[in-house]
KETORKE-114709 format. One record per residue (C-alpha): x, y, z; residue in three letters. Coordinates in steps of 0.05 Angstrom, whole numbers, plus 5000, padded with zeros to 4 digits. Layout:
XYZAla
...
END
This chain:
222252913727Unk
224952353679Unk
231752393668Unk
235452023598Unk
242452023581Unk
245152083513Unk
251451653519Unk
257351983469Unk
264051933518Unk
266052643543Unk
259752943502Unk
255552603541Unk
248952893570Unk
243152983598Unk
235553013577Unk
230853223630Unk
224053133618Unk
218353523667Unk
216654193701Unk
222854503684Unk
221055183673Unk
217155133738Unk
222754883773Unk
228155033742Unk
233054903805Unk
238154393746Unk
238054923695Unk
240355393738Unk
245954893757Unk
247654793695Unk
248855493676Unk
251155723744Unk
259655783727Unk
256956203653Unk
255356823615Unk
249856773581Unk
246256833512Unk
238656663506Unk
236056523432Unk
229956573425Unk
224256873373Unk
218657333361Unk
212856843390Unk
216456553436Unk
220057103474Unk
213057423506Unk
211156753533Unk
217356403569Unk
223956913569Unk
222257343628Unk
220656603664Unk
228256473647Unk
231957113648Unk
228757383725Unk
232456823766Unk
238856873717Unk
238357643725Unk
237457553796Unk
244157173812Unk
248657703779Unk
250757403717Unk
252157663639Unk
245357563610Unk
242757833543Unk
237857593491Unk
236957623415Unk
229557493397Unk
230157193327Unk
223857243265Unk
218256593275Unk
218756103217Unk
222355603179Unk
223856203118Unk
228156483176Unk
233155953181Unk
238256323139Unk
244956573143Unk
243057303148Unk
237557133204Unk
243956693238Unk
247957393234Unk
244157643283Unk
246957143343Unk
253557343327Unk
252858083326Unk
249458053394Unk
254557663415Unk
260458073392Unk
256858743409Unk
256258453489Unk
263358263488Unk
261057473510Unk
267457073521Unk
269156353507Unk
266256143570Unk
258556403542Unk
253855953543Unk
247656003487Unk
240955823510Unk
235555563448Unk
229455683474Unk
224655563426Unk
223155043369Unk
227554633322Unk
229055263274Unk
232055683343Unk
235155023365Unk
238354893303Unk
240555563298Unk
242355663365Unk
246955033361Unk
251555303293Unk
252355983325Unk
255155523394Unk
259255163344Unk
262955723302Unk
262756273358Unk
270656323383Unk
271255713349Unk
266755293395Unk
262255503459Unk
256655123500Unk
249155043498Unk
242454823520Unk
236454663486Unk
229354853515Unk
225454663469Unk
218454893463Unk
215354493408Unk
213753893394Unk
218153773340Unk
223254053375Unk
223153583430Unk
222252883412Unk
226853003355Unk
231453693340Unk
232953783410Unk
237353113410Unk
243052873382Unk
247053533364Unk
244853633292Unk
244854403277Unk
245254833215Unk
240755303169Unk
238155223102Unk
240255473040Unk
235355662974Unk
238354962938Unk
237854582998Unk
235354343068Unk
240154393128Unk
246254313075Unk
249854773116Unk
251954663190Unk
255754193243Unk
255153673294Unk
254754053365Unk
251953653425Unk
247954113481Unk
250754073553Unk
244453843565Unk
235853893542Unk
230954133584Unk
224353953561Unk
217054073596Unk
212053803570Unk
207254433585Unk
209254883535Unk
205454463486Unk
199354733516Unk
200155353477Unk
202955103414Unk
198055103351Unk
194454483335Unk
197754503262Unk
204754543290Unk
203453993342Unk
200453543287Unk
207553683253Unk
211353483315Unk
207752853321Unk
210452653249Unk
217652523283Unk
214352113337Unk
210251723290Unk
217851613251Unk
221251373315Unk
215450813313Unk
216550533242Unk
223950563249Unk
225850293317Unk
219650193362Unk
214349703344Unk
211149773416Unk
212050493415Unk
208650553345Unk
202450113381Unk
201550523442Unk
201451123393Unk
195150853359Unk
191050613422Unk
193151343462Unk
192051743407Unk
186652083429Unk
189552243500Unk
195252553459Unk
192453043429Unk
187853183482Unk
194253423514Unk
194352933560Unk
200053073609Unk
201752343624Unk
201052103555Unk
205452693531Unk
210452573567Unk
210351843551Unk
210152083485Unk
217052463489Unk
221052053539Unk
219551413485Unk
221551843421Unk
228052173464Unk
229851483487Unk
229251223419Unk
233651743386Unk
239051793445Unk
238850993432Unk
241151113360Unk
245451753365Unk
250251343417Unk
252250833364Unk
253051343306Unk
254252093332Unk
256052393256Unk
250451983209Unk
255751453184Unk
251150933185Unk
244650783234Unk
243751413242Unk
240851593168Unk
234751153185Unk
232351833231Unk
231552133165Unk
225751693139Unk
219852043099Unk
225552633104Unk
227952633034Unk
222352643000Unk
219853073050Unk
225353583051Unk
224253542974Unk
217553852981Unk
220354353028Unk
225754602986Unk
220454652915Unk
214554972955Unk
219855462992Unk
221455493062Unk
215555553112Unk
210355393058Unk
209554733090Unk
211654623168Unk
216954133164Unk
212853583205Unk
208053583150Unk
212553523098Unk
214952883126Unk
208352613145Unk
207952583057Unk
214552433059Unk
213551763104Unk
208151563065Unk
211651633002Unk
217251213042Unk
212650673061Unk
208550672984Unk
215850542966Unk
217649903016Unk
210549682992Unk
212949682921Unk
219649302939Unk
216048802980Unk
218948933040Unk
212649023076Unk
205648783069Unk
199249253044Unk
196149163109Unk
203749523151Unk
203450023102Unk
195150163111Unk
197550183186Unk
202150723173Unk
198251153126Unk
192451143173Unk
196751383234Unk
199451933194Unk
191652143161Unk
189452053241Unk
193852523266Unk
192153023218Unk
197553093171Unk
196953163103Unk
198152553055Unk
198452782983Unk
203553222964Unk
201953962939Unk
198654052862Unk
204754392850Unk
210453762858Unk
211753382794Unk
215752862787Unk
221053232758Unk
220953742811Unk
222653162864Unk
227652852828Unk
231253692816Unk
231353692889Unk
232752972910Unk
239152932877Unk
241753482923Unk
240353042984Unk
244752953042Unk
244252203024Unk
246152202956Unk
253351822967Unk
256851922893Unk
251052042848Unk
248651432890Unk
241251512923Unk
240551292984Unk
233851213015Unk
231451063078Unk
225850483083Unk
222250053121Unk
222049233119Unk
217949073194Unk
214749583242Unk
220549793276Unk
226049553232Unk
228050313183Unk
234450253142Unk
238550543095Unk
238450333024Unk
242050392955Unk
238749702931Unk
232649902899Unk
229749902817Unk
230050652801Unk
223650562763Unk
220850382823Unk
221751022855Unk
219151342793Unk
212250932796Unk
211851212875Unk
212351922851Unk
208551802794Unk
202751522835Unk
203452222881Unk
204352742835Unk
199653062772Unk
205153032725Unk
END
């Protein structure tokens, strides 16, 4: 078991990396003074919930479940509904605790319901996918989507803790775990030059499901993010650069429709739109941005954006971006392997000959 912390004062906590649903002897710890609330959905609930609930069960407690819809479409207010009517139908109290097992779309969910429930209750994230934990999982982002934009609605709630093992990737679909990995390949370009190295020479032990190199994999992307999230909890500053490839990205989403795309592949086109862009401002070199694409093509994401994007279509959607500051567009790029930041400084027509150069018209 690897063990991080994610350093925030008295919202400090944990991340626990290894066989935790085999042994699950520090979850149990964690939830042993608690009702409880597991969140779950549809494809994950026959695989891990009995695994969690039979011990729980066992010692006595409150326990229930809500077993939510599979898919990104589902991360809606209506679909978050659901949480709170199980919750007020069981009577939970303030001292409830909500469990997210599942991937980033329960975890993000999971988290608002913990926020706005009695005005504030606990959680823990057991994340399932790979998405989920390198990236979602950490750093207390939570929310749902709305039809005219990507997780515009939501709040910052920190976990009591994560609880990730690395086996339940063995089940996940090769297309979602190709998504995951576009989050880890981001934590490369933006803080972790070595990282982004070890990801090419391994890369073939990673998706081979390599146990060791997977949880390499995670405990270098959760370090990374804990690293920024400490210096800048609420996304006042460092923290944006987590959202590289993500606006363009989240652009796609929010055209196509939710769950069209998986998210991770979204910003695989997203980051190489990002990097086409630095290329353009000559911030990097052709042969850093080759470096990039190639990573992304390797692991199997997709690297043109759909037939049905236009350049007008991106720009509709990117001026309802999170980091639009006062009709201001901020994006987040990259000037060194390892080195993201957040931008205002760039020729507009620049970003116009990027989407040009990606989209049909």
């Amino acid at each position: 078991m690897k063990s991080y912390q994610v350093d925030l004062g008295d919202r400090s906590y944990p991340i626990h990396i290894g066989p935790c649903l085999s042994d699950q002897s520090l979850l149990q710890a964690t939830l042993s003074q608690h009702e409880i609330l597991i969140v779950t959905n549809d494809t994950i609930a026959p695989l891990y919930l009995e695994r969690i609930m039979a011990p729980l069960r066992a010692s006595g407690k409150k326990i229930a479940a809500v077993i939510l819809p599979d898919g990104e479409q589902y991360k809606d207010l209506a679909t978050l509904n659901r949480i709170f009517d199980e919750l007020l139908a069981q009577n939970f109290s303030r001292k409830v605790v909500l469990v997210a097992l599942g991937g980033g779309v329960v975890g993000d969910m999971t988290g608002f319901a913990a926020a706005s429930y009695q005005r504030g209750v606990d959680f823990v994230q057991i994340p399932t996918t790979l998405l989920a934990q390198v990236d979602s999982s950490v750093g207390g982002k939570t929310g749902v989507n709305h039809a005219l934009g990507k997780n515009m609605i939501g709040a910052f709630k920190q976990p009591l803790a994560v609880f990730i093992d690395p086996s339940t990737l063995l089940t996940l679909p090769k297309n979602e775990f190709a998504a995951g990995f576009a989050e880890v390949i981001k934590h490369g370009v933006i803080q972790g030059a070595d990282y982004f190295a070890m990801l090419e020479t391994r890369l073939t032990q990673i998706f081979a499901l390599d146990m060791a190199a997977l949880t390499d994999v995670i405990s270098g992307s959760c370090a990374i993010k804990a690293h920024v999230v400490a210096q800048d909890e609420t996304e006042q500053g460092l923290r944006a650069i987590l959202n590289f490839g993500h606006t363009f990205g989240h652009a796609i989403e929010t055209t196509m429709g939710y769950g069209r795309w998986l998210h991770g592949e979204a910003v695989g086109v997203g980051m190489v739109m990002a990097t086409d862009m630095s290329r353009r401002l000559g911030l990097i070199e052709p042969q850093l941005a080759q470096r990039i694409v190639d990573l992304v093509e390797q692991a199997g994401l997709p690297i043109r954006v759909p037939e049905q994007m236009t350049v007008a279509s991106f720009m509709t959607a990117i001026d309802r971006d999170k980091k639009v500051d006062a009709g201001t567009l901020r994006l987040v790029l990259v000037r060194a392997l390892g080195d993201g930041f957040l931008t205002a400084d760039f020729d507009p027509a620049l970003l116009k000959d990027t989407l040009a150069s990606f989209c049909r018209g």
